[in-house]
C-alpha positions in Angstrom: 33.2 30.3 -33.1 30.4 30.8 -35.5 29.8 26.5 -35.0 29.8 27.2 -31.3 26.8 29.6 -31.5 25.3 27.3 -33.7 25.3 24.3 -31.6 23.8 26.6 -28.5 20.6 27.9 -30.6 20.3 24.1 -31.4 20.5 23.0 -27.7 18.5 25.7 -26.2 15.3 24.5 -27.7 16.2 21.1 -26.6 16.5 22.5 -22.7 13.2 24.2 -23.2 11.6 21.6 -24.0 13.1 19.1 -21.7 12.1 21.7 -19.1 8.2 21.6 -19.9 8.3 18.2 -20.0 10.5 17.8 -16.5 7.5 20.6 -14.7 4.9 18.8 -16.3 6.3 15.2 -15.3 7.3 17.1 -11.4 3.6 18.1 -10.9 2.1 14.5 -12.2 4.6 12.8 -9.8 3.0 15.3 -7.0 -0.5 14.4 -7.7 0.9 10.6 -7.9 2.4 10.9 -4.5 -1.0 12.7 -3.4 -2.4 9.7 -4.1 -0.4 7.1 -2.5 -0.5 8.9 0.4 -4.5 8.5 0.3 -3.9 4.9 -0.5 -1.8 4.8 2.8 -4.6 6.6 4.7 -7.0 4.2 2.9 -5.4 1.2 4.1 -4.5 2.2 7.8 -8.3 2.9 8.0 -9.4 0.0 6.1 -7.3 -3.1 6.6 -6.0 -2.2 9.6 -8.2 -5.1 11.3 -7.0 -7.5 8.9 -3.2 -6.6 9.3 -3.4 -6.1 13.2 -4.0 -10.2 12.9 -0.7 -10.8 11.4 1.4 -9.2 14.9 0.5 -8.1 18.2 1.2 -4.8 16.9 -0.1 -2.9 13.8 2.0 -3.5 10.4 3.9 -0.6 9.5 2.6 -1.5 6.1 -0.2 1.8 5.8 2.9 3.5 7.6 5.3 2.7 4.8 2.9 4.0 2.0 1.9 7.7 3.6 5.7 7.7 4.0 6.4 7.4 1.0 3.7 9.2 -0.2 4.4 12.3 1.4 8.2 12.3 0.2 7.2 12.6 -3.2 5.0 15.0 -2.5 7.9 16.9 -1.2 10.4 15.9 -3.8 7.8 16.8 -6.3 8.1 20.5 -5.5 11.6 20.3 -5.2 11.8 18.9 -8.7 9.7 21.9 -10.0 12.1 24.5 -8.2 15.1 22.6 -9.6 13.9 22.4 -12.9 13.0 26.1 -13.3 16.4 27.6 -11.7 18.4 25.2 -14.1 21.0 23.4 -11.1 22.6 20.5 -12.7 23.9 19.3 -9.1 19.5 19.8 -8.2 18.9 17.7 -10.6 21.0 15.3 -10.4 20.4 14.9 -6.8 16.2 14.9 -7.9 17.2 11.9 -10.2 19.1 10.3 -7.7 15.8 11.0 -5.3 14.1 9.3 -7.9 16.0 6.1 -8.4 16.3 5.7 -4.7 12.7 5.9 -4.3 12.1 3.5 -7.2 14.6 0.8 -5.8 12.7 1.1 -2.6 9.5 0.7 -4.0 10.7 -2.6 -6.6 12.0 -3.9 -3.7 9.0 -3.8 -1.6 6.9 -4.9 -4.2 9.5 -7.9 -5.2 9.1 -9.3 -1.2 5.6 -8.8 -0.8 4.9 -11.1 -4.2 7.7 -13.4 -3.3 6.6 -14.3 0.6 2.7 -14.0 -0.4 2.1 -17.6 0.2 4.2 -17.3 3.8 2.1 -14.1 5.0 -1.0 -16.1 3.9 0.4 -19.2 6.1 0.4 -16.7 8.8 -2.3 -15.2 8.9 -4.2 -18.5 8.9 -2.3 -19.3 11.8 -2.9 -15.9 13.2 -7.0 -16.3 12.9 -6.9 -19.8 14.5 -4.7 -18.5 17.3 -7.1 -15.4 17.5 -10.5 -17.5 17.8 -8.7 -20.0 20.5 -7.6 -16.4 22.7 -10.9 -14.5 21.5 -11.5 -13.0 25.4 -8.0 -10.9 24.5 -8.4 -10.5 20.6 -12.4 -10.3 20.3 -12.2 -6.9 18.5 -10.5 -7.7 15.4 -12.2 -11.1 15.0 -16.2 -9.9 15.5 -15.2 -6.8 13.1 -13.9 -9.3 10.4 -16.5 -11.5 10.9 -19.7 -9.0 11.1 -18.2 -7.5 8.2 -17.3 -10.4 5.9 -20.2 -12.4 6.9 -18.1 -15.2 8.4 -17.7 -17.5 10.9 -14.7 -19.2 12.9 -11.5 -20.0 11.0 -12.9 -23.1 8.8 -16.5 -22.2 9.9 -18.5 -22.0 13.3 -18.0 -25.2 14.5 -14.1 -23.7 15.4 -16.0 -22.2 18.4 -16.4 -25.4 20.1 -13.4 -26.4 21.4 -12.6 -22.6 22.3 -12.8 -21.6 26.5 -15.0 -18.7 25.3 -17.5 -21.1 24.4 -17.8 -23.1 27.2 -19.1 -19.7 28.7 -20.8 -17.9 26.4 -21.2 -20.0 23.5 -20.5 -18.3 19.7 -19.9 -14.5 19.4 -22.9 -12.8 18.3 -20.9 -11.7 15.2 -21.3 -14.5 14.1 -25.5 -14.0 13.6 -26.7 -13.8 10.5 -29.6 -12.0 12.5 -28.9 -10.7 15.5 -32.5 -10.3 16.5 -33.3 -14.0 15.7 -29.8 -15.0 17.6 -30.4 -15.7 21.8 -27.5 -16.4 23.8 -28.8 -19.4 25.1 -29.1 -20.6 20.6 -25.7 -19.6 20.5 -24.9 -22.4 23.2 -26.0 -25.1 21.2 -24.1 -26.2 18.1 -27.2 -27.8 16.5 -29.8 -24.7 17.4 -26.8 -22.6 16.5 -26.0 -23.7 13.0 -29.1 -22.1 11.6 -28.3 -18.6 12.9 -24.8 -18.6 12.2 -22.7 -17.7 9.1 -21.8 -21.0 7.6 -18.3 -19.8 6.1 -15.0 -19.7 7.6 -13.5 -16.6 7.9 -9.4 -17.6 6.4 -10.3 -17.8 2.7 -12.5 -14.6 2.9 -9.7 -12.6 4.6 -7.6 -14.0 2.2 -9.0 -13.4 -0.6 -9.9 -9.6 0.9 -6.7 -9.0 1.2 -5.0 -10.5 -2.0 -7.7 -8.5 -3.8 -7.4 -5.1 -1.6 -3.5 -5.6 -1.4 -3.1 -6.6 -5.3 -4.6 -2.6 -6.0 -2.2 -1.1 -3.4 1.0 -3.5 -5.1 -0.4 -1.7 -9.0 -1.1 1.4 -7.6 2.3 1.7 -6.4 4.1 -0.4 -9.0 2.6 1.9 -11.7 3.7 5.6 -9.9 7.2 3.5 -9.6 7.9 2.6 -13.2 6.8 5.7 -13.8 9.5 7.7 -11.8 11.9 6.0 -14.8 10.5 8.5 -17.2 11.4 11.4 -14.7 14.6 9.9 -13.8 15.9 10.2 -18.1 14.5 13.7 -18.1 16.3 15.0 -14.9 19.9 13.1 -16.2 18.9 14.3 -19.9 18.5 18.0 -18.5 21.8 18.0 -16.3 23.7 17.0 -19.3 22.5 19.5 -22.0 22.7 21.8 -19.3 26.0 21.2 -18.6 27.2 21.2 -22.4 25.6 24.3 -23.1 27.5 25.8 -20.1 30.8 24.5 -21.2 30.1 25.4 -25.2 30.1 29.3 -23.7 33.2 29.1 -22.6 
């Protein structure tokens, strides 16, 4: 008896403490989730343009990450609540939360770096395709190319075998200058090369996007392996819990 009470002084400290640190981890993993949902936000808003190219649709990508995003926010409260009222079956199903999440996000992570080279493919494919049918797709290309400072796929002379061209000539988003660019310069290839951006547009996108994607990828990569420390304390926790309960019996 007297070994009994001995071994539950010894393990109450231990669930104290493994408390504090399960809040303290719980409200971290909010804030973390607060910010992958502004990363989601972030790259609706800001690469939406680029990843519209990639599918007559938007990407679900941004979609994806405020998903996510908000679920830990949620499962971050619920991890508070079931840390302070002690429920081993709460926190086992908040470590099971956890992993599930954490799979979802390796996985993710694991295809995006795997069929890089493929998406890349496509979306120079996607460009070409989007200068050649620039009457239907005009928005996404101009915005890329007024904002990246670029010109055609390869560069401007992609313009010239495109029906928009016969017509109009090269988009004035393509002027370095708009007001040194006239419609009729843009007409001519030779007057036109000295008001133009002289860079194609696929290796700035790409790079844009390897660069803007490559933060997203460690942003979420880092909240993920971080989920493993939260995942040992909520199993930890369960299990001292547990054995205490069963020692007072």
């Amino acid at each position: 008896m007297a070994a009994s009470s001995s071994r539950r002084l010894q393990t109450k400290p231990v669930i104290t403490c493994l408390k504090t640190f399960l809040i303290v981890f719980s409200f971290v993993f909010w804030i973390a989730g607060g910010v992958l949902l502004a990363v989601g936000i972030w790259g609706k808003v800001s690469l939406e343009e680029y990843l519209s190219l990639l599918a007559e649709k938007s990407t679900n990508v941004p979609y994806v990450l405020i998903g996510t995003g908000a679920a830990i926010v949620i499962f971050g409260f619920f991890g508070c609540f079931a840390t302070c009222r002690g429920s081993t079956w709460m926190l086992k199903l908040y470590a099971m939360i956890l992993s599930l999440i954490f799979l979802a996000q390796l996985v993710a992570g694991i295809s995006g770096f795997v069929f890089r080279h493929e998406i890349n493919t496509t979306l120079k494919k996607c460009f070409r395709d989007a200068v050649q049918k620039y009457n239907t797709t005009g928005s996404s290309v101009d915005s890329i190319q007024r904002n990246l400072h670029c010109c055609g796929a390869q560069n401007y002379t992609d313009w010239n075998d495109t029906a928009y061209f016969k017509i109009s000539g090269i988009p004035m988003s393509c002027c370095r200058n708009n007001s040194d660019c006239k419609s009729g310069d843009l007409k001519n290839m030779s007057t036109a090369k000295d008001k133009v951006f002289k860079q194609g547009c696929v290796v700035l996108v790409i790079n844009f996007m390897e660069k803007n994607v490559g933060i997203v990828a460690g942003i979420a990569f880092g909240i993920g392996f971080f989920q493993l420390i939260g995942i040992l304390l909520a199993c930890c926790l369960s299990r001292y819990i547990t054995n205490n309960q069963y020692e007072m019996v």
